[in-house]
C-alpha positions in Angstrom: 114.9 117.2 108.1 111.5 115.8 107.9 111.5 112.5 108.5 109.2 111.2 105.7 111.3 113.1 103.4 114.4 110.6 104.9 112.7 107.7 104.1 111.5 108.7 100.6 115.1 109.6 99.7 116.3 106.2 101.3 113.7 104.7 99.1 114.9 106.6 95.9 118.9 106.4 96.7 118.6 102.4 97.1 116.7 101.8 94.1 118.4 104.4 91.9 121.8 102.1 92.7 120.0 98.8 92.0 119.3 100.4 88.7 122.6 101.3 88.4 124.3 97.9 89.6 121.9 96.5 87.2 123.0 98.1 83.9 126.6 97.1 85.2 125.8 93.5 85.4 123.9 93.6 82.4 126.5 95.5 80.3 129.6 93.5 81.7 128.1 90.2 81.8 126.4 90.5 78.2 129.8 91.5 76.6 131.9 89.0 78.3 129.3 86.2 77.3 128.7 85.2 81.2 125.8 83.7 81.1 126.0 82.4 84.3 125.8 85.7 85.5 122.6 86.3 83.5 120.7 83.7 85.0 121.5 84.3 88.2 120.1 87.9 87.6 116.8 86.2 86.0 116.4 84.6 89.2 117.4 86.6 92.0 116.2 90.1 90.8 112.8 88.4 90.9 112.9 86.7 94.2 113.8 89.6 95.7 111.3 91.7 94.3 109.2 89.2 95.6 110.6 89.3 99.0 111.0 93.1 99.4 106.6 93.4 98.5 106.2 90.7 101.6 108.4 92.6 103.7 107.0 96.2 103.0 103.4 95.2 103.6 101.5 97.8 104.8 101.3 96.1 108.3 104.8 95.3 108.5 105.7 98.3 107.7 103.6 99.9 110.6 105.2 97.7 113.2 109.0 98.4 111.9 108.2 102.5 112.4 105.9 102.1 115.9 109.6 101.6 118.4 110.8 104.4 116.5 107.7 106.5 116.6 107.1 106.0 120.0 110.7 106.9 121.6 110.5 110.1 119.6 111.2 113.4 121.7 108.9 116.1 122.1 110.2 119.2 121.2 108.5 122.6 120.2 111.4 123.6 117.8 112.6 122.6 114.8 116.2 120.8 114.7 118.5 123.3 112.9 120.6 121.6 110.9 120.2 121.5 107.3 117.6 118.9 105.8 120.7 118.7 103.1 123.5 117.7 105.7 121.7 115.1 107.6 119.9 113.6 104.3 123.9 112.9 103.0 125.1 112.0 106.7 122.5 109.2 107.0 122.4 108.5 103.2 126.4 108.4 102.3 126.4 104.3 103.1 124.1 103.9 100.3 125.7 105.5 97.6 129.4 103.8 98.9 128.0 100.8 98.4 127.1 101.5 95.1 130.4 102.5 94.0 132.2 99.8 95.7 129.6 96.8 94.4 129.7 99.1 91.0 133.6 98.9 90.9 133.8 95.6 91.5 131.1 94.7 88.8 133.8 95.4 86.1 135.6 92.6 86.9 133.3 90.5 88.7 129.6 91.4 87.2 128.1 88.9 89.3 128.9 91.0 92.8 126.8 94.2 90.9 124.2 91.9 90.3 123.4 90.3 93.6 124.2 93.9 94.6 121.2 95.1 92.2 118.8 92.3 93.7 119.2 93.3 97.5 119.1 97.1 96.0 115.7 96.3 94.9 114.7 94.3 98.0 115.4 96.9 100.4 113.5 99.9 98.0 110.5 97.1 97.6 111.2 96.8 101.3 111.2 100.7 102.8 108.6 101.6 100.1 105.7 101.5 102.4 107.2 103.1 105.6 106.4 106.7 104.4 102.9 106.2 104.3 102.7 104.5 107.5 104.3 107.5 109.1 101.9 109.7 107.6 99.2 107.8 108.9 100.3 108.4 111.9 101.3 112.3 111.5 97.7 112.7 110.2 95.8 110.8 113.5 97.9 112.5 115.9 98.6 116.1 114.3 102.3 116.2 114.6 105.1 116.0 112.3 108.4 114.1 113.2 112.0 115.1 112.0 115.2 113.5 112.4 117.6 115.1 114.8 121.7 115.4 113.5 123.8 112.7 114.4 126.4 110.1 113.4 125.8 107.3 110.7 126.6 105.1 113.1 124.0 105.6 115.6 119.9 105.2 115.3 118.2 107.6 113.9 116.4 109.6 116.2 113.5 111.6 116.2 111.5 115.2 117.0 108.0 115.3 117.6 106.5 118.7 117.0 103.2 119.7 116.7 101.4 119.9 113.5 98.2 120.6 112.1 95.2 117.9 112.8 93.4 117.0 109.8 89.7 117.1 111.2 89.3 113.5 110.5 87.6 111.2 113.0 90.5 108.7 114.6 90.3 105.6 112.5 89.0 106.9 109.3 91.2 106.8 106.4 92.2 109.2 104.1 90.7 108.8 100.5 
């Protein structure tokens, strides 16, 4: 599986169930009248919107994928599992979690909200990783995939060549 396709579906799957653990809240707490609930959702959901754009800087970003990058195999062939297989082996924690903080919501709405707030932290969070790993596809003309394995391990990565762009090293892409 391409590994910038990972990461985009990471970024997806975790904000699709923020959105989710949101409605929850919203729906649960509005009907039973919690408004505790509901300002703890005014405040949280923003503070960690505002937390997840500080974290996914463009810089930061870069520095979380460089370890990663860097202890990357070399290979000249293509992992062969299916992008589909690894995407739900390294994906499944998300969506468990939000079924379990969703389940829990309709009796307790204020675990599917702070649910929902770190939801969106993390997406805010990942949202800039793909393009930092293009950056650096597109200086060094490779492409990097993940390799199968367990949930439970680091992901880990295959460098294969790619296609340079033609672009002096350092200029950026308009």
């Amino acid at each position: 599986m391409y590994f910038c396709d990972l990461i985009r579906g990471t970024v997806l799957s975790t904000a699709a169930a923020a959105s989710v653990l949101g409605a929850v809240s919203i729906l649960v707490a509005g009907s039973d009248d919690d408004r505790l609930t509901l300002l703890v959702c005014s405040i949280w959901w923003p503070l960690a919107l505002v937390a997840g754009l500080m974290l996914g800087r463009p810089r930061r970003a870069a520095d979380a994928m460089r370890p990663l990058l860097a202890k990357s195999r070399t290979s000249t062939e293509l992992p062969t599992d299916r992008p589909d297989r690894v995407a739900l082996a390294r994906l499944w924690p998300i969506f468990a979690f939000a079924l379990f903080a969703g389940v829990l919501g309709i009796f307790f709405p204020g675990v599917a909200a702070i649910g929902a707030g770190y939801g969106i932290a993390v997406a805010m969070t990942w949202r800039g990783r793909e393009k930092a790993v293009h950056a650096i596809e597109g200086r060094d003309g490779v492409r990097f995939y993940v390799e199968p394995g367990s949930t439970f391990e680091p992901v880990s990565l295959v460098r294969s060549p790619g296609l340079k762009t033609g672009q002096p090293a350092g200029q950026a892409r308009r």
